[in-house]
C-alpha positions as a Markdown table, in Angstrom:
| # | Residue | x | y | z |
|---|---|---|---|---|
| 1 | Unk | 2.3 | 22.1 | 2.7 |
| 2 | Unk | 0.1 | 19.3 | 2.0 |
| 3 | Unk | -2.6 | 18.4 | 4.1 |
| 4 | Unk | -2.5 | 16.0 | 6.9 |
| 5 | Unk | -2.6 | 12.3 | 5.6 |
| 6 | Unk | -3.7 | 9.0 | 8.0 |
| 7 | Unk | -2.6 | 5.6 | 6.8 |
| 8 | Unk | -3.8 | 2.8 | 8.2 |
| 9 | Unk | -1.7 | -0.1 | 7.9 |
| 10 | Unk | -3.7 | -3.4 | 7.7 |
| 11 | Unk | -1.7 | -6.5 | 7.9 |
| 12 | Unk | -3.1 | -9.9 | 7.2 |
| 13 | Unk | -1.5 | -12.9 | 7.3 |
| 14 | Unk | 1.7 | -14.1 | 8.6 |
| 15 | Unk | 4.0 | -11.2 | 9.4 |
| 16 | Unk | 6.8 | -10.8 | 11.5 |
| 17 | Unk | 6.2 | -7.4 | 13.7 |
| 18 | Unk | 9.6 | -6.3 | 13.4 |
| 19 | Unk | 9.3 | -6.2 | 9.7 |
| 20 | Unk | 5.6 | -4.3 | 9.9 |
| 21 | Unk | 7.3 | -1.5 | 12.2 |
| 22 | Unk | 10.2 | -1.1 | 10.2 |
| 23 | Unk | 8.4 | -0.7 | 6.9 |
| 24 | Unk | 5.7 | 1.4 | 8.6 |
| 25 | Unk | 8.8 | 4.0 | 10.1 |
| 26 | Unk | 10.6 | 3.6 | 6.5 |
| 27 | Unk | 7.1 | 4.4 | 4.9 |
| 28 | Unk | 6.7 | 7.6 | 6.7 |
| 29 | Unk | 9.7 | 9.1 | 6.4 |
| 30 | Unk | 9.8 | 8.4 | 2.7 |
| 31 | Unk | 6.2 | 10.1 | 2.3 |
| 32 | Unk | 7.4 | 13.4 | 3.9 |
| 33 | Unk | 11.4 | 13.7 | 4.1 |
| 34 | Unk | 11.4 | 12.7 | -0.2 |
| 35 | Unk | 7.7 | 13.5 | -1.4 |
| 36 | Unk | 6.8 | 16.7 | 1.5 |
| 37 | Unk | 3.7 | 14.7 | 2.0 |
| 38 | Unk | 3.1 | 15.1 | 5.8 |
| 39 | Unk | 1.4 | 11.6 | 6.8 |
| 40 | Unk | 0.7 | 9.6 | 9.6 |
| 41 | Unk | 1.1 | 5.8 | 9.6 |
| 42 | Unk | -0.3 | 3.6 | 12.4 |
| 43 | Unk | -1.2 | 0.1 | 12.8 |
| 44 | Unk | -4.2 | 0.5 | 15.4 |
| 45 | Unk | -7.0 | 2.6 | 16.1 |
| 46 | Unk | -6.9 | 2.6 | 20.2 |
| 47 | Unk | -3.3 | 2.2 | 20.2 |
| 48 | Unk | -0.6 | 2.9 | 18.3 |
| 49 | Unk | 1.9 | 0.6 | 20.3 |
| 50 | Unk | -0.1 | -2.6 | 19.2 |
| 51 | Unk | 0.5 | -4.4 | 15.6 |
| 52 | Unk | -2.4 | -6.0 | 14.8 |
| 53 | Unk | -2.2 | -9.3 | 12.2 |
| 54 | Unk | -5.2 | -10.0 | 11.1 |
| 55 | Unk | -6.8 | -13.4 | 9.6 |
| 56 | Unk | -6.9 | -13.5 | 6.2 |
| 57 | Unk | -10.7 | -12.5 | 5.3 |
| 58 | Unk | -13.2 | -14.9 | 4.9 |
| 59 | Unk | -14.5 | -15.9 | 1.1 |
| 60 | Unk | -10.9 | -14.4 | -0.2 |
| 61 | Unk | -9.7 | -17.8 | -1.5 |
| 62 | Unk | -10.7 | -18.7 | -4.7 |
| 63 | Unk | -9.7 | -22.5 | -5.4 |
| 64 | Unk | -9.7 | -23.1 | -8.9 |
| 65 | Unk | -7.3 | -20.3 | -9.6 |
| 66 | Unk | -5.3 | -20.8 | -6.0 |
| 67 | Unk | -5.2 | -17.1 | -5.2 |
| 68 | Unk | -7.2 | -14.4 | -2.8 |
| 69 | Unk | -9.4 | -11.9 | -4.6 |
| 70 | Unk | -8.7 | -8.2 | -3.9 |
| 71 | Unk | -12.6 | -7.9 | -4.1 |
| 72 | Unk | -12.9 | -9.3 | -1.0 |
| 73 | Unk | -9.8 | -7.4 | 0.5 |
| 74 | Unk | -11.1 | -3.9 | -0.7 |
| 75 | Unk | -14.2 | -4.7 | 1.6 |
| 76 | Unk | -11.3 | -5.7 | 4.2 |
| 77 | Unk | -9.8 | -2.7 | 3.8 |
| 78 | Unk | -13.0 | -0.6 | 3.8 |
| 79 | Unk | -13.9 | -2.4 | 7.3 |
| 80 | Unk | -10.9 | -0.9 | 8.8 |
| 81 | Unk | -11.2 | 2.5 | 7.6 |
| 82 | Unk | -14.4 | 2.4 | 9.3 |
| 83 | Unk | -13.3 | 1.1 | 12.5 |
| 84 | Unk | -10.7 | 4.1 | 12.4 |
| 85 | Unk | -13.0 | 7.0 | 11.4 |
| 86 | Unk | -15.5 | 6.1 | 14.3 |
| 87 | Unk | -11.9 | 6.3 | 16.4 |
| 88 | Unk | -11.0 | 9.4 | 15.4 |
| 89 | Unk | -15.0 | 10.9 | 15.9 |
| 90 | Unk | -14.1 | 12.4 | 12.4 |
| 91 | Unk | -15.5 | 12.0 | 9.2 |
| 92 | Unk | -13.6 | 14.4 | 7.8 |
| 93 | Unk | -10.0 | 13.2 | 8.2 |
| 94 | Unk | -8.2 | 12.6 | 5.1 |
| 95 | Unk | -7.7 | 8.6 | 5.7 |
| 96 | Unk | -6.4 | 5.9 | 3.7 |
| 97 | Unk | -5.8 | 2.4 | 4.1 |
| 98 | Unk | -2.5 | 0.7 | 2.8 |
| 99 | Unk | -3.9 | -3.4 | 3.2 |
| 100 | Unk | -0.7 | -5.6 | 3.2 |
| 101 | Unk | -0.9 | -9.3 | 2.5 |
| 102 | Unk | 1.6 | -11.9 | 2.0 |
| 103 | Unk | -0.3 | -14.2 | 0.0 |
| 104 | Unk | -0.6 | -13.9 | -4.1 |
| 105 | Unk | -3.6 | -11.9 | -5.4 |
| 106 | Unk | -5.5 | -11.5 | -8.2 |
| 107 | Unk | -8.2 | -9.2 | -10.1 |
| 108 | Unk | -10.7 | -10.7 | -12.3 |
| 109 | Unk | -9.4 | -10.2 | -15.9 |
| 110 | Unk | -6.1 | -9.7 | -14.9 |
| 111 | Unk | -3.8 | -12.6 | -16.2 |
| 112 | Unk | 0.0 | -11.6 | -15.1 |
| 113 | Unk | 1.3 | -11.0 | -11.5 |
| 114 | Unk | -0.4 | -8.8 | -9.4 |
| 115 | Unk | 1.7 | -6.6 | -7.2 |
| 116 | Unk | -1.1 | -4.6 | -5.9 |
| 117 | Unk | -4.3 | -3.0 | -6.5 |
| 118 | Unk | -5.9 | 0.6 | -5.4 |
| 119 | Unk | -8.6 | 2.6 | -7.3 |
| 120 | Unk | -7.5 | 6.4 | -8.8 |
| 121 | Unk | -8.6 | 8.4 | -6.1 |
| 122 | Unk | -10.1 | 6.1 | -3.6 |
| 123 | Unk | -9.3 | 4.9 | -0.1 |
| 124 | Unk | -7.9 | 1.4 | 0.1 |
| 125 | Unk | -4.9 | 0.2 | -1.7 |
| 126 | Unk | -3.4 | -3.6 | -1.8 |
| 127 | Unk | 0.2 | -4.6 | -1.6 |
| 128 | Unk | 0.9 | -8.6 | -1.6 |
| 129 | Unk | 4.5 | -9.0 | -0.5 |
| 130 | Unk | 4.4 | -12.7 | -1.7 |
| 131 | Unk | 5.9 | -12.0 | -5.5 |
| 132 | Unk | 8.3 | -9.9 | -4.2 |
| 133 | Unk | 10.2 | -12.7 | -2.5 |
| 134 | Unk | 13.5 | -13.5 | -4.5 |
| 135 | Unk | 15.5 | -17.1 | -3.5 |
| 136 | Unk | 17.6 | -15.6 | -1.4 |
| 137 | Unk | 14.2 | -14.2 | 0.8 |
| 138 | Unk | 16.2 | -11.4 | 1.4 |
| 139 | Unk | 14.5 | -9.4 | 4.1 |
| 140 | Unk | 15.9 | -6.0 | 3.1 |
| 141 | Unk | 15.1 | -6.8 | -0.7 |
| 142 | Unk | 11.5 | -7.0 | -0.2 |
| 143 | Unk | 11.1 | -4.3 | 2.1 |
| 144 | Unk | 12.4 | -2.3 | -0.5 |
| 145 | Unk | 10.0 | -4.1 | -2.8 |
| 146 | Unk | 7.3 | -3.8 | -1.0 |
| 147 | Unk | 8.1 | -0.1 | -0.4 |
| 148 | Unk | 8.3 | 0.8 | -3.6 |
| 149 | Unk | 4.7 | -1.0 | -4.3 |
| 150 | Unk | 3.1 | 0.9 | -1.2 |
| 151 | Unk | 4.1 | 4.2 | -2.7 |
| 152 | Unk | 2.8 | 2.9 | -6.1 |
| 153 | Unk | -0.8 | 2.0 | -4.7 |
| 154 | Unk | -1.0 | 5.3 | -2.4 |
| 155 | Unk | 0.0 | 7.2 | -5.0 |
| 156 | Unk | -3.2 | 6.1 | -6.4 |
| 157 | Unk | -5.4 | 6.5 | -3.6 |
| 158 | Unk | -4.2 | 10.3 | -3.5 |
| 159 | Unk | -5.0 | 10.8 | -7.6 |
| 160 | Unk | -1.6 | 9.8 | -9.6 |
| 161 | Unk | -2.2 | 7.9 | -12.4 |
| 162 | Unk | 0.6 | 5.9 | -13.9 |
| 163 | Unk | 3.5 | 7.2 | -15.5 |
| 164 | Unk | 5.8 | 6.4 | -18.3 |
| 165 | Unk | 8.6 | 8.0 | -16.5 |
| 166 | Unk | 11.5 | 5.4 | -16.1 |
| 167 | Unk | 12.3 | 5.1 | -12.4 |
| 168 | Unk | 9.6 | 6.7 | -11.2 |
| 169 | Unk | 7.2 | 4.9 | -8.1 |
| 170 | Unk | 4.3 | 5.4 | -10.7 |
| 171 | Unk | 5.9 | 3.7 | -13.2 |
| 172 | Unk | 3.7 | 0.4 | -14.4 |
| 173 | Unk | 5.8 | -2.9 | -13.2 |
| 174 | Unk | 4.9 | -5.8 | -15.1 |
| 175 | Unk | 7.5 | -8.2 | -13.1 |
| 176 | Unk | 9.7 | -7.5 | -9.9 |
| 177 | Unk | 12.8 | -6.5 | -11.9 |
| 178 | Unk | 10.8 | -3.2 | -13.0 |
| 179 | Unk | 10.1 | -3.2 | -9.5 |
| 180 | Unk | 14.0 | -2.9 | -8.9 |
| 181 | Unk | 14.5 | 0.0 | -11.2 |
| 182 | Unk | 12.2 | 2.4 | -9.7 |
| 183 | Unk | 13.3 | 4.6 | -7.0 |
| 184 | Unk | 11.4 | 4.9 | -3.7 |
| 185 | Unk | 10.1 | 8.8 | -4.9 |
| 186 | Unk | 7.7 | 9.8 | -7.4 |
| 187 | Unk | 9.0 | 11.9 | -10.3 |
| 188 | Unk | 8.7 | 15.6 | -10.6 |
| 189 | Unk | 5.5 | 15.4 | -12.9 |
| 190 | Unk | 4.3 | 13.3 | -10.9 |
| 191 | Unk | 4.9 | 15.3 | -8.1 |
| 192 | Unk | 4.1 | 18.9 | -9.5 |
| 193 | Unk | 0.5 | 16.8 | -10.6 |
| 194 | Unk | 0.0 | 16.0 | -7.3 |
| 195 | Unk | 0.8 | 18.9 | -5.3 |
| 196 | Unk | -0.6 | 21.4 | -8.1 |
| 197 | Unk | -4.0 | 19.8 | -8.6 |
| 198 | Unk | -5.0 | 17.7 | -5.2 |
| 199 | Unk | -6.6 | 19.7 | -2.6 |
């Protein structure tokens, strides 16, 4: 059994609640019906009926390359987590934050599109849902998408690395057609890595 998980869910910009609640029930039942991780996902500190959207943080925009820093939004995220661990009168609790944007990102150095960001191991990953739009803006598509890319920057946050295993939510997706070959589970490496080594 693994241990009990907390993700806060920390939408900024202009999402439609329907689509927050539906990815945050999807989200959870991947993490413990497919990967046995037993999480909790929940929008709000005080109460877990209210969707909070936040503004998009302050000093995020950077103009001359026309996208938002994750800098800034790790610091978002990090403001959350605090705002939840005072909630919970626990310092303990294993808590991460998933920060979901729908506005393109970028990371210093980093030249192609950027899906998403987390640190190996840390507490706050990234997800931008605004490359995973196709034409047709096909709300199922990029729920899967985005999905896909949660499990991707969790798996991150709870010590995966990435993988070379084709189809695998670890694997490294250099455009959103990568994104469409990976399945919505992390491979059994990945899996026996996780399970065998995190504590």
């Amino acid at each position: 059994m693994y241990e009990k998980l907390y993700i806060r869910i920390a939408a900024a910009g202009n999402f439609d609640e329907k689509f927050l609640l539906e990815f945050r029930r999807e989200l959870q039942s991947l993490l413990w019906d497919n990967l046995g991780i037993n999480a909790t996902c929940f929008f709000s500190s005080s109460n877990s009926s209210i969707v909070p959207i936040y503004k998009i943080p302050k000093n995020a925009y950077t103009s001359h390359i026309g996208k938002y820093n994750t800098q800034s939004l790790f610091i978002f995220g990090k403001e959350r987590r605090e705002e939840s661990l005072k909630q919970f009168g626990n310092l303990d609790v294993l808590l991460k934050v998933l920060v979901l944007v729908d506005f393109e990102i970028y990371r210093k150095g980093f030249a192609g599109t950027l899906f998403g960001e987390a640190e190996v191991g840390g507490d706050i990953a990234i997800v931008s849902t605004a490359p995973l739009e196709n034409h047709f803006k096909s709300r199922f598509l990029i729920k899967e998408r985005t999905l896909k890319e949660a499990l991707h920057e969790l798996g991150h946050t709870i010590g995966l690395d990435h993988c070379k295993i084709k189809g695998c939510a670890m694997n490294l997706s250099k455009d959103i057609y990568d994104i469409d070959e990976k399945k919505k589970t992390y491979c059994k490496e990945c899996l026996n890595r996780l399970f065998g080594g995190y504590s």
